[in-house]
C-alpha positions as a LaTeX table, in Angstrom:
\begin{tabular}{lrrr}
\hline
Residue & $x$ (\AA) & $y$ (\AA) & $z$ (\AA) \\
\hline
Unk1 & 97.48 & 131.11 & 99.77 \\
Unk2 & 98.59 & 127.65 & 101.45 \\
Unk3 & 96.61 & 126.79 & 104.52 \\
Unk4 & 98.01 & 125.45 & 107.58 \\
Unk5 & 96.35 & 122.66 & 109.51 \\
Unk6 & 98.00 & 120.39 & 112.08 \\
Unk7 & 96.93 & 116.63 & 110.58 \\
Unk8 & 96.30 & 115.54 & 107.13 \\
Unk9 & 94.12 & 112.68 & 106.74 \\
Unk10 & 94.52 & 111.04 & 103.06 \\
Unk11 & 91.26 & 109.10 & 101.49 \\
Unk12 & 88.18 & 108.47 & 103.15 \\
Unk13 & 87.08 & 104.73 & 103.46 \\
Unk14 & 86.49 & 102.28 & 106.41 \\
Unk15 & 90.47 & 103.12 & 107.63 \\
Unk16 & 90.25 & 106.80 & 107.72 \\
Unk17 & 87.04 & 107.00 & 109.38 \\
Unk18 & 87.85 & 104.58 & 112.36 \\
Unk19 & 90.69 & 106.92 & 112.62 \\
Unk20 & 88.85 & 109.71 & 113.14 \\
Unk21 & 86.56 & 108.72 & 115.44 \\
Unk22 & 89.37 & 106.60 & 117.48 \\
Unk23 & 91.04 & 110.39 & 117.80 \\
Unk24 & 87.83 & 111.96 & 119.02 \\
Unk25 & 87.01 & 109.70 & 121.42 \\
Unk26 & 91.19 & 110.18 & 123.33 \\
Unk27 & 90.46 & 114.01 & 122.60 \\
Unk28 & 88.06 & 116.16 & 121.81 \\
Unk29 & 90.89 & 119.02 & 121.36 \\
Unk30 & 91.83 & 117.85 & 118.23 \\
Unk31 & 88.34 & 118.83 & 116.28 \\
Unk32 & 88.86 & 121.28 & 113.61 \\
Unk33 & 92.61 & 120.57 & 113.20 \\
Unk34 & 92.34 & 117.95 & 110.90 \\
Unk35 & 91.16 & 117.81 & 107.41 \\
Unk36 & 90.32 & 114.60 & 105.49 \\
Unk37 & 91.16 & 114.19 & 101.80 \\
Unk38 & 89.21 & 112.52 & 98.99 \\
Unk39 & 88.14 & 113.50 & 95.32 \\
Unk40 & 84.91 & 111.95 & 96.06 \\
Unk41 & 84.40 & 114.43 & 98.46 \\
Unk42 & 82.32 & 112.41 & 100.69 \\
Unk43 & 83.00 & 109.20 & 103.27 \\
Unk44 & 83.65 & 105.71 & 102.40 \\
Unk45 & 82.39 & 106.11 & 98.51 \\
Unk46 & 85.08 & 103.66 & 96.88 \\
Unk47 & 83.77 & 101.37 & 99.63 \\
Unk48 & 80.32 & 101.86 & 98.76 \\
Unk49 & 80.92 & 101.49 & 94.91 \\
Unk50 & 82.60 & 98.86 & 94.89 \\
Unk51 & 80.40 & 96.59 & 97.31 \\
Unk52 & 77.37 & 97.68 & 95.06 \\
Unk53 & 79.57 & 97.09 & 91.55 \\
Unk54 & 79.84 & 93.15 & 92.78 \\
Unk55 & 76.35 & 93.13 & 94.72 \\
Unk56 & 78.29 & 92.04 & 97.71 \\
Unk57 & 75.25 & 91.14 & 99.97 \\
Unk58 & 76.92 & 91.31 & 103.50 \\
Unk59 & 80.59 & 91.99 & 104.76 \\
Unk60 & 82.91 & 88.86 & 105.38 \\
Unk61 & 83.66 & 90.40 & 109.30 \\
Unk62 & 81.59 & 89.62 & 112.33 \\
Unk63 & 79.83 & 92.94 & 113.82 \\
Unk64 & 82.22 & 93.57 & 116.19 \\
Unk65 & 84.78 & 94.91 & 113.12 \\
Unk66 & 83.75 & 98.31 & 112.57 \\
Unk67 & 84.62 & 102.27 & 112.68 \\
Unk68 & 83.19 & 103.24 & 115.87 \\
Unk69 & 85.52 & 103.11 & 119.25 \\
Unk70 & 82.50 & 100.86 & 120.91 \\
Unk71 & 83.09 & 97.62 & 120.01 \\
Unk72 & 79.07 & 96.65 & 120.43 \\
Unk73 & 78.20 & 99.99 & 118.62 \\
Unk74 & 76.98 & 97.98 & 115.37 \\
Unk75 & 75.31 & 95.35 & 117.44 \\
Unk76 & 73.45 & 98.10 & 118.94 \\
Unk77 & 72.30 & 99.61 & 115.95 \\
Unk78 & 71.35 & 96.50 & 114.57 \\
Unk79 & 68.86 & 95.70 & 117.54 \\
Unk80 & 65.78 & 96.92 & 114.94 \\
Unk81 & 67.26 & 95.33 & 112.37 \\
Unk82 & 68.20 & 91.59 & 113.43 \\
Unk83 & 67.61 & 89.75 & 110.15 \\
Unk84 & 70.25 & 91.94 & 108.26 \\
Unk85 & 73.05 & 90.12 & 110.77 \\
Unk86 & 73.87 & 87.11 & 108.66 \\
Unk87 & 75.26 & 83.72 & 110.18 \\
Unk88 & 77.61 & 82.34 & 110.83 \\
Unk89 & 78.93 & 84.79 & 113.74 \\
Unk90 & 76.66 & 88.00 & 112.95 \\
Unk91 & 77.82 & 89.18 & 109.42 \\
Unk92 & 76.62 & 92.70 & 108.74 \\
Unk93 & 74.15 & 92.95 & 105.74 \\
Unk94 & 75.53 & 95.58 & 103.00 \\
Unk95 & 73.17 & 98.16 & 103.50 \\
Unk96 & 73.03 & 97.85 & 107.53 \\
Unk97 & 76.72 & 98.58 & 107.56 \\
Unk98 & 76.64 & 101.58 & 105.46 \\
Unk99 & 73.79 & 103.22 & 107.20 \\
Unk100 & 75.58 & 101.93 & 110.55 \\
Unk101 & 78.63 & 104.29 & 109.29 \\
Unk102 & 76.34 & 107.61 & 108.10 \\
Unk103 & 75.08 & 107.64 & 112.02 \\
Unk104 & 78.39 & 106.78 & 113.06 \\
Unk105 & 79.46 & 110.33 & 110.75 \\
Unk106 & 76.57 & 111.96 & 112.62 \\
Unk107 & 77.01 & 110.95 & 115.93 \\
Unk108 & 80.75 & 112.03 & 115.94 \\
Unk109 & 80.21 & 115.50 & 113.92 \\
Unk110 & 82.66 & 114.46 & 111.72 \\
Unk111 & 84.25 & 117.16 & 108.99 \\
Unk112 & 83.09 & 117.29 & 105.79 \\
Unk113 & 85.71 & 115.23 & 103.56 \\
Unk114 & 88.01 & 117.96 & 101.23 \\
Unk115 & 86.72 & 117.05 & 97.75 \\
Unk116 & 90.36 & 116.93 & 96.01 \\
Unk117 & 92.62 & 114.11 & 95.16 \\
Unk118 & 96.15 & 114.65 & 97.12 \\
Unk119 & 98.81 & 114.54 & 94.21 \\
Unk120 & 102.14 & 114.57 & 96.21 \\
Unk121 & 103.31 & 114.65 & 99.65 \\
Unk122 & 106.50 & 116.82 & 99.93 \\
Unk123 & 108.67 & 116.62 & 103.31 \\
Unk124 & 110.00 & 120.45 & 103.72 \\
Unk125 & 112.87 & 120.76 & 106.06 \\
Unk126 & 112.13 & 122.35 & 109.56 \\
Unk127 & 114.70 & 122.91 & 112.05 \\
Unk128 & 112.20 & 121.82 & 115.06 \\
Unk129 & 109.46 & 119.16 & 113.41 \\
Unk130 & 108.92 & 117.63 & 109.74 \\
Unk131 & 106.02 & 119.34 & 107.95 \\
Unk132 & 104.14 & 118.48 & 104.54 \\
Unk133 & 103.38 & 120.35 & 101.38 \\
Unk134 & 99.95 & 118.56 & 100.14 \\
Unk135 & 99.28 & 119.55 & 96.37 \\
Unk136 & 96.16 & 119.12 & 95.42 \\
Unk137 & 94.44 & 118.22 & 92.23 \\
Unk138 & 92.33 & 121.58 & 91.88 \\
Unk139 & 96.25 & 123.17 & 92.19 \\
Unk140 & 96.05 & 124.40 & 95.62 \\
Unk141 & 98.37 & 123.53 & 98.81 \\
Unk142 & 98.38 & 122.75 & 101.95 \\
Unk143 & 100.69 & 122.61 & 104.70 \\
Unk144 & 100.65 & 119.69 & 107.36 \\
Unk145 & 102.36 & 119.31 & 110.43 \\
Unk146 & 101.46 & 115.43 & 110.25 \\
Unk147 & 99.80 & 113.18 & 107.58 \\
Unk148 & 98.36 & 109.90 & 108.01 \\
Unk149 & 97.67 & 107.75 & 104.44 \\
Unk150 & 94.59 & 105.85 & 104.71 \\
Unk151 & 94.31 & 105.35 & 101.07 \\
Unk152 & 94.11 & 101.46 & 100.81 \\
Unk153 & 96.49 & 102.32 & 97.88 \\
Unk154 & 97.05 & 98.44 & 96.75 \\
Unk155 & 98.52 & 97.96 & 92.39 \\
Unk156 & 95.87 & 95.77 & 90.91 \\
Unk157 & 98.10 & 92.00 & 89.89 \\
Unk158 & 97.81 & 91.72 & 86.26 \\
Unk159 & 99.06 & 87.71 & 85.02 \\
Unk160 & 101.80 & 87.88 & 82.83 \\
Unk161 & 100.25 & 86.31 & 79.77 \\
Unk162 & 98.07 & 89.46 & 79.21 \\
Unk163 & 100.85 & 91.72 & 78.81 \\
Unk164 & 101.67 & 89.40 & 75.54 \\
Unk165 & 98.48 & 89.31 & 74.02 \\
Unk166 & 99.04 & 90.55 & 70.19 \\
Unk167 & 96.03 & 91.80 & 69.24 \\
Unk168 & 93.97 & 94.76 & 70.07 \\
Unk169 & 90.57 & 94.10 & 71.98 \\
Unk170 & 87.83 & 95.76 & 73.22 \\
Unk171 & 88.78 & 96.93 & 76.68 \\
Unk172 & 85.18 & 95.78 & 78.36 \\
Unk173 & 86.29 & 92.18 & 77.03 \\
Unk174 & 89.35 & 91.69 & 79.54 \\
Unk175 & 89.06 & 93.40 & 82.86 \\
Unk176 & 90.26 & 93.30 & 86.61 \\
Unk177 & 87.73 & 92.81 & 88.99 \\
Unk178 & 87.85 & 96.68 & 90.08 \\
Unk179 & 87.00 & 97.60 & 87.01 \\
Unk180 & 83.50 & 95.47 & 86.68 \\
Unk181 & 80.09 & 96.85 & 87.18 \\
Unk182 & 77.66 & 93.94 & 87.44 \\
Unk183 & 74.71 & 96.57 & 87.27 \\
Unk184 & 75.99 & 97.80 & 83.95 \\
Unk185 & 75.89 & 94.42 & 82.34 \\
Unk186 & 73.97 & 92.59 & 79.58 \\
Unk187 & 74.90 & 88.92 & 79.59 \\
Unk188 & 72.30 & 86.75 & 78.47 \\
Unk189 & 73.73 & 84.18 & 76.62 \\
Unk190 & 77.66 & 85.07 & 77.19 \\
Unk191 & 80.50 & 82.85 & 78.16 \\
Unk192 & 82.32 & 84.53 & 81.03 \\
Unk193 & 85.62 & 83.53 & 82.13 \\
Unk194 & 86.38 & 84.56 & 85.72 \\
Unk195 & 90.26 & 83.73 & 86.83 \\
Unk196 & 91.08 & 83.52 & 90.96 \\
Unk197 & 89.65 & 81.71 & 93.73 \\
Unk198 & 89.24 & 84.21 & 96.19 \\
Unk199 & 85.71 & 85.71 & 97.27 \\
Unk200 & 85.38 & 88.27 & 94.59 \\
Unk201 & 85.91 & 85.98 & 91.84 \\
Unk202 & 82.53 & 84.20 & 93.50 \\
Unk203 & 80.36 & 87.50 & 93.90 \\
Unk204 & 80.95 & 88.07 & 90.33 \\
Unk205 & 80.60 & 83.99 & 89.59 \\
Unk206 & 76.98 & 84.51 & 91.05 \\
Unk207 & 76.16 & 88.05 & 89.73 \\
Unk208 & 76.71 & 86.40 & 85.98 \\
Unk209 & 74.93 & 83.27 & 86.58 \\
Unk210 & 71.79 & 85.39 & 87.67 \\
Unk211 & 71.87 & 87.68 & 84.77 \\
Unk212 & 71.93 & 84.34 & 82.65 \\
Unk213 & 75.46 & 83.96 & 81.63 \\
Unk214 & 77.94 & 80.89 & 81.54 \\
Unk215 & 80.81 & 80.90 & 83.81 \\
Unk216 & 84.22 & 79.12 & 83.91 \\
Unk217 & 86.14 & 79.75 & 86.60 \\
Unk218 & 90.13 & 79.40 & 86.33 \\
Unk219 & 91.71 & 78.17 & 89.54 \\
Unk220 & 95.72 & 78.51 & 89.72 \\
Unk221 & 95.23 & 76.30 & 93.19 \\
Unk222 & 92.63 & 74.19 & 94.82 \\
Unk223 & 89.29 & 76.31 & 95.98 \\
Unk224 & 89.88 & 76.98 & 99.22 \\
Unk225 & 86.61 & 77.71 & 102.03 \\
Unk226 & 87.79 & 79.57 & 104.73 \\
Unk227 & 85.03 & 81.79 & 106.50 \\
Unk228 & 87.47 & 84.83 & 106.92 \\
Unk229 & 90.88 & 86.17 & 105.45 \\
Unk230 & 92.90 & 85.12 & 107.96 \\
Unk231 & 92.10 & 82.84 & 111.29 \\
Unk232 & 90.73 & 85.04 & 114.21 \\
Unk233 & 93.75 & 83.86 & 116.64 \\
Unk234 & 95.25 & 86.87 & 113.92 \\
Unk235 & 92.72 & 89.21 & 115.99 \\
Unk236 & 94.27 & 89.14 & 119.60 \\
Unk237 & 97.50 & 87.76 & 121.60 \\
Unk238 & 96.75 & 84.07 & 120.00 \\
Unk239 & 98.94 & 84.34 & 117.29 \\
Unk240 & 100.22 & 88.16 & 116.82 \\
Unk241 & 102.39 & 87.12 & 120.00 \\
Unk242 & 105.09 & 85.28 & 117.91 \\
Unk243 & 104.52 & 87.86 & 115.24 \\
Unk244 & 105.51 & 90.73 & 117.12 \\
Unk245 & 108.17 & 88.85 & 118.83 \\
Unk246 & 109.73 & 88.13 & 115.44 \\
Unk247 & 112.53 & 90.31 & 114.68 \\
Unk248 & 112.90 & 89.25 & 111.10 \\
Unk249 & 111.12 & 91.32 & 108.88 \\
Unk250 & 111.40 & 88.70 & 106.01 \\
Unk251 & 110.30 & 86.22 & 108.67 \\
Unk252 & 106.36 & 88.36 & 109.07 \\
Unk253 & 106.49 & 88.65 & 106.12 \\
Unk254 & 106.45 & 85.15 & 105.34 \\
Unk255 & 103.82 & 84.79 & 108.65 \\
Unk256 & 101.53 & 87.14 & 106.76 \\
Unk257 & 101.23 & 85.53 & 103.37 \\
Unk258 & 100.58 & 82.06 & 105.12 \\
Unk259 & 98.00 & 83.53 & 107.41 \\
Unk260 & 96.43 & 84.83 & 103.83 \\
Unk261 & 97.36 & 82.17 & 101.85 \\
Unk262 & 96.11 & 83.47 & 98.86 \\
Unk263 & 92.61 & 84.30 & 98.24 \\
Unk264 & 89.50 & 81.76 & 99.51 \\
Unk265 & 85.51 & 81.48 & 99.26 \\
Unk266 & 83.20 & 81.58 & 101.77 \\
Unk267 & 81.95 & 78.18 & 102.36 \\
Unk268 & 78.26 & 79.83 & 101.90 \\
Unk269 & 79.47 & 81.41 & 98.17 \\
Unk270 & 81.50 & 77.95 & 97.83 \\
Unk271 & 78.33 & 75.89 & 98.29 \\
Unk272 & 75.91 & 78.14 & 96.02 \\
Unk273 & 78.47 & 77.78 & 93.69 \\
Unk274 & 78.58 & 73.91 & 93.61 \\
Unk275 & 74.92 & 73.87 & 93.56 \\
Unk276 & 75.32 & 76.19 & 90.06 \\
Unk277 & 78.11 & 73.68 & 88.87 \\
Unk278 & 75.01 & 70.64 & 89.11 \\
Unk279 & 72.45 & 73.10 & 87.19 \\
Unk280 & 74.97 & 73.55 & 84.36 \\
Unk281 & 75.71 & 77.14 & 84.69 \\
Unk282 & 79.53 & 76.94 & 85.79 \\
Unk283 & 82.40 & 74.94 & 85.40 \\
Unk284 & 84.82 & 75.28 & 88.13 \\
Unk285 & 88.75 & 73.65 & 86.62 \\
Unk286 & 91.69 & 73.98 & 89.25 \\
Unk287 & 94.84 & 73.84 & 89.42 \\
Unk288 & 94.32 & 75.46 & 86.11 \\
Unk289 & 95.77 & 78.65 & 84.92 \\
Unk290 & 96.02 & 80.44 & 81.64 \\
Unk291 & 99.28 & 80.38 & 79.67 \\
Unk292 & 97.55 & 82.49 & 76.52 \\
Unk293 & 94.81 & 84.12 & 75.53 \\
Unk294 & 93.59 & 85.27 & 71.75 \\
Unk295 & 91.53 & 87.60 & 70.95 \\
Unk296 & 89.88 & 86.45 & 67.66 \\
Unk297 & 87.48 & 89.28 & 66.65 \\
Unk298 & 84.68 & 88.56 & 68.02 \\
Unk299 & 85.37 & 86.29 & 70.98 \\
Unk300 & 88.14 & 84.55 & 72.97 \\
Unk301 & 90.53 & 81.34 & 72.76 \\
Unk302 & 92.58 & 80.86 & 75.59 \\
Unk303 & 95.12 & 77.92 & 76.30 \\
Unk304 & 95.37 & 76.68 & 79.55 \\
Unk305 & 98.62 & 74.80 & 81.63 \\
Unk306 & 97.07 & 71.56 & 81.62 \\
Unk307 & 96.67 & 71.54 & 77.87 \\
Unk308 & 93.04 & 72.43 & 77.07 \\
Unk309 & 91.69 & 75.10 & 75.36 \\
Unk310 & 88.41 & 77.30 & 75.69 \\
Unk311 & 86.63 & 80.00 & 73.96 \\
Unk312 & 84.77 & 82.65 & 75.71 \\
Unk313 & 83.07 & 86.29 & 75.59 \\
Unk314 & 84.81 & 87.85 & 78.78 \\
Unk315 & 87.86 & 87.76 & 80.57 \\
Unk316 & 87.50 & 89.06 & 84.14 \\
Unk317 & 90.79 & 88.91 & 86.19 \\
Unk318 & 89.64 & 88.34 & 90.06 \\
Unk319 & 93.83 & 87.88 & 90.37 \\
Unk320 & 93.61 & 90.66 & 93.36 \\
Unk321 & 96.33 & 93.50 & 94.66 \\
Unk322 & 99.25 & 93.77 & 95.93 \\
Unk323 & 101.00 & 96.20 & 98.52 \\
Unk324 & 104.37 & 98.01 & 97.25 \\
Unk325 & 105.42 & 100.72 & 98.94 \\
Unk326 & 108.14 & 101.94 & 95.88 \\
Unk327 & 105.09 & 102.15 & 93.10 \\
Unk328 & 103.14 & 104.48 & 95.47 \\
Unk329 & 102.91 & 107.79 & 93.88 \\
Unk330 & 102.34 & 109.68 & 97.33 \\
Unk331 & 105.12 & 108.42 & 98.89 \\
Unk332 & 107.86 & 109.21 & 95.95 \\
Unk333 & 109.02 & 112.19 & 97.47 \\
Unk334 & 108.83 & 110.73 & 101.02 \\
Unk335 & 111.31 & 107.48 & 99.98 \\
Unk336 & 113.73 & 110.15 & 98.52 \\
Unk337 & 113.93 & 111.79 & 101.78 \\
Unk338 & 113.72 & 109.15 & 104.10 \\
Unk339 & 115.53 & 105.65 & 102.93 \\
Unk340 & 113.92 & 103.24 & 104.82 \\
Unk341 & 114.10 & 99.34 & 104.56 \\
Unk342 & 111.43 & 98.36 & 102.43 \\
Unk343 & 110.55 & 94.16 & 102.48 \\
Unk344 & 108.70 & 92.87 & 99.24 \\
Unk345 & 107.16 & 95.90 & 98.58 \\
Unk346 & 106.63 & 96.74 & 102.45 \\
Unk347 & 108.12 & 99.45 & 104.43 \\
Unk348 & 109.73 & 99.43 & 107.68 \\
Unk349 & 107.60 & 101.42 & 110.07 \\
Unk350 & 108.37 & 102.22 & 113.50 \\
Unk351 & 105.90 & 100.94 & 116.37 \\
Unk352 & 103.50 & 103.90 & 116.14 \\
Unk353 & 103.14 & 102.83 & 111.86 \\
Unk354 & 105.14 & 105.79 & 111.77 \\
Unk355 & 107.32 & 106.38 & 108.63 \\
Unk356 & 110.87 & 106.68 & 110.34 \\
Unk357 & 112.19 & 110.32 & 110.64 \\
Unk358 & 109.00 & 112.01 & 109.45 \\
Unk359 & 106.09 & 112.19 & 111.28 \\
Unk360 & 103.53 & 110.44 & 108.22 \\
Unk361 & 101.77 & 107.35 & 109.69 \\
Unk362 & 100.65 & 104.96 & 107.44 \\
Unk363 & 97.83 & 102.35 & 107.79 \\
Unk364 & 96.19 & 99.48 & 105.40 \\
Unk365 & 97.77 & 97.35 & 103.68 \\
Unk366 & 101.00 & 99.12 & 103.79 \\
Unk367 & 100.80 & 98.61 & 107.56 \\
Unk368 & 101.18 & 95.05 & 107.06 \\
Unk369 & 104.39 & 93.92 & 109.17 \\
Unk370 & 103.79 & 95.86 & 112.08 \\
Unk371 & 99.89 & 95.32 & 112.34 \\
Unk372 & 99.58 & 91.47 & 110.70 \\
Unk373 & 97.94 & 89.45 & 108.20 \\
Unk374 & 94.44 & 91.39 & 108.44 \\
Unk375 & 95.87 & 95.53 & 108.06 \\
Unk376 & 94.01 & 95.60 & 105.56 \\
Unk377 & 90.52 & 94.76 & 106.87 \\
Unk378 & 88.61 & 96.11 & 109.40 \\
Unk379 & 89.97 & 94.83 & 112.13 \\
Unk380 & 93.51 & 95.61 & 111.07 \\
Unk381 & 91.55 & 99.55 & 111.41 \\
Unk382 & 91.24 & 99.58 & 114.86 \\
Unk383 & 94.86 & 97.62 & 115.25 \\
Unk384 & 96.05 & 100.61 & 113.32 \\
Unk385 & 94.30 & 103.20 & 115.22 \\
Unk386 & 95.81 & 101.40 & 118.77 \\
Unk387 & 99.20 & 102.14 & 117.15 \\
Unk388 & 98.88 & 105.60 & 116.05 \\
Unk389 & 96.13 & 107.79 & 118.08 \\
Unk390 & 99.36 & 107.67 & 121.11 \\
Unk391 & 101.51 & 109.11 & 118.83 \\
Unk392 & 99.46 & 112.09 & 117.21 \\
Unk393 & 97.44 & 112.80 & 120.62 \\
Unk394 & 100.12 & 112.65 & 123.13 \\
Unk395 & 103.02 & 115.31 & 122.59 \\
Unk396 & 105.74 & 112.60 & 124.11 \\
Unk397 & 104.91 & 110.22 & 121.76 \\
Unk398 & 104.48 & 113.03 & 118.88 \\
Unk399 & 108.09 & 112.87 & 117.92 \\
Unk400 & 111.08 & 111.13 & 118.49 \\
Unk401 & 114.39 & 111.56 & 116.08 \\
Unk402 & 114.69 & 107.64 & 114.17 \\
Unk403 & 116.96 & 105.32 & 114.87 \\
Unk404 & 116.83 & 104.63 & 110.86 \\
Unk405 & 118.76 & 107.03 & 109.22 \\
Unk406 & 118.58 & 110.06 & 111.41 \\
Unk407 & 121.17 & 111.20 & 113.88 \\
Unk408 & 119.90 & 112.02 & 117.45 \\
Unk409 & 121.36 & 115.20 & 117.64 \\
\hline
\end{tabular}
């Protein structure tokens, strides 16, 4: 038997829960017709996972960046528990933020998350209003009259020269940061090489070094310290005016990856690690990257661009993820229906992050050229949510026929 329900929420994490609470808080009404999707079965565990796989100590956002509509909610929270705010500009501590989000689950009665993976979203034709088929994992379906993705679906960047490594390898001894457990590992004595410069390639910099490891860390660029992804004029009117008022969607695009700029360090994890370069415990080459790698049995040799060579234990790819809109298994069927433009990997949406002549909102990374350089983080959440609550709470908004490739009849 398929159920019907009015909203599909897909995935769980930081996004999907400041959604939920940012649709409570316009109307109450709405409790009970939405059900949230994730094969964990429970809120923000990829979240919690992976900030515990890299012992991430505190988030890279000031307090303000959160789930909960009240902008001072964590602040508040946090009044017992000052020294877990870390400076500069009141970081949350790890463990203070996820406890902050369990009360926020309490304190807005949220729905226990659907413990099933979504496996495709199929449009069926309506004569009135767009629906969904959901099929789930477990083989049942559901029917939506709206779905919003909130996966943070991003495809993990693999460099080139790995795909032409000959050999076969043990797959613990070259792995994308996603994949890594430091909790898991045994590295006394090993040579670890960690390629990026962003901030995860320095969490798991310092979680080898303290389990007694030697690290070399492959820059492509220079290390860059920046205290947050992208400068907090991104935040407000500062510097999302000209964004917004830019029509060309090649030109945000090109606003977004220079607000990002690749990835950066903290200048705290940037210092610790220059203190760890003077005790002997890392070598730090940039403007460095690796053209080939070996694997020789028991170890490897990689050669690098500016002609040296190095043997290690571990590879460990901190190369990041990407946003593409076409290698997104959920929205295969959606694409086939609806043509929209798609720039670099990044869909079109309409001003509500709306996918144009459907009603499926879409928010993350995805979200990028209609919410900015920081969709993806927390702050980019509530951006979303300012977007798309109008459009799924207020009937007039609820649906209007696209200008993209859909005749108002």
């Amino acid at each position: 038997m398929t159920k019907n329900i009015d909203l599909a929420i897909v995935g769980a994490g930081p996004h999907a829960l400041t959604l939920t609470t940012h649709l409570l808080q316009k109307r109450q009404s709405i409790r009970g017709k939405f059900w949230v999707f994730d094969p964990s079965g429970m809120w923000m565990s990829r979240w919690k996972q992976q900030f515990a796989a890299l012992e991430i100590p505190h988030l890279r956002s000031p307090a303000v960046h959160h789930p909960d509509p009240n902008a001072f909610a964590l602040r508040k929270f946090a009044e017992s528990r000052p020294h877990e705010l870390f400076a500069p500009y009141d970081l949350p501590g790890t463990q203070l933020f996820e406890d902050f989000c369990q009360n926020v689950i309490q304190a807005w009665q949220l729905p226990q998350v659907i413990p099933s993976a979504v496996k495709s979203i199929e449009p069926l034709p309506h004569p009135v209003r767009s629906q969904f088929r959901l099929c789930l994992q477990d083989g049942q379906e559901v029917t939506a009259r709206r779905v919003v993705l909130a996966t943070g679906s991003a495809q993990r960047q693999i460099p080139d020269w790995v795909n032409e490594i000959q050999t076969t390898y043990p797959e613990d001894r070259l792995c994308h940061s996603q994949t890594i457990d430091l909790r898991k590992l045994q590295l006394a004595g090993k040579r670890v090489l960690i390629v990026g410069g962003g901030l995860t390639s320095g969490h798991l910099a310092v979680g080898a070094i303290s389990r007694s490891a030697k690290v070399h860390l492959l820059i492509r660029r220079r290390l860059a310290e920046k205290l947050f992804d992208a400068e907090p004029g991104w935040l407000g009117p500062k510097y999302l005016k000209e964004f917004f008022a830019q029509s060309d969607w090649l030109q945000r695009l090109t606003m977004i990856q220079q607000a990002r700029n690749g990835g950066s360090m903290t200048p705290a994890i940037a210092t610790q690690l220059r203190r760890q370069v003077r005790n002997g415990n890392i070598r730090i080459d940039e403007n460095c990257q690796i053209i080939k790698a070996q694997w020789l049995g028991e170890n490897w040799r990689v050669q690098c661009s500016d002609g040296s060579q190095h043997e290690c234990d571990y590879i460990w790819l901190s190369t990041g993820t990407k946003f593409d809109v076409t290698t997104e298994p959920l929205l295969k069927n959606i694409l086939e229906a609806y043509p929209i433009p798609i720039v670099k990997g990044l869909p079109v949406l309409d001003t509500c992050l709306r996918w144009p002549g459907c009603e499926l909102f879409i928010m993350g990374g995805l979200a990028a050229l209609q919410v900015g350089p920081t969709a993806r983080n927390l702050s980019g959440a509530r951006m979303a949510c300012e977007k798309i609550v109008p459009a799924i709470v207020k009937p007039s908004v609820a649906f209007s026929p696209s200008v993209i490739g859909v005749k108002a009849s």
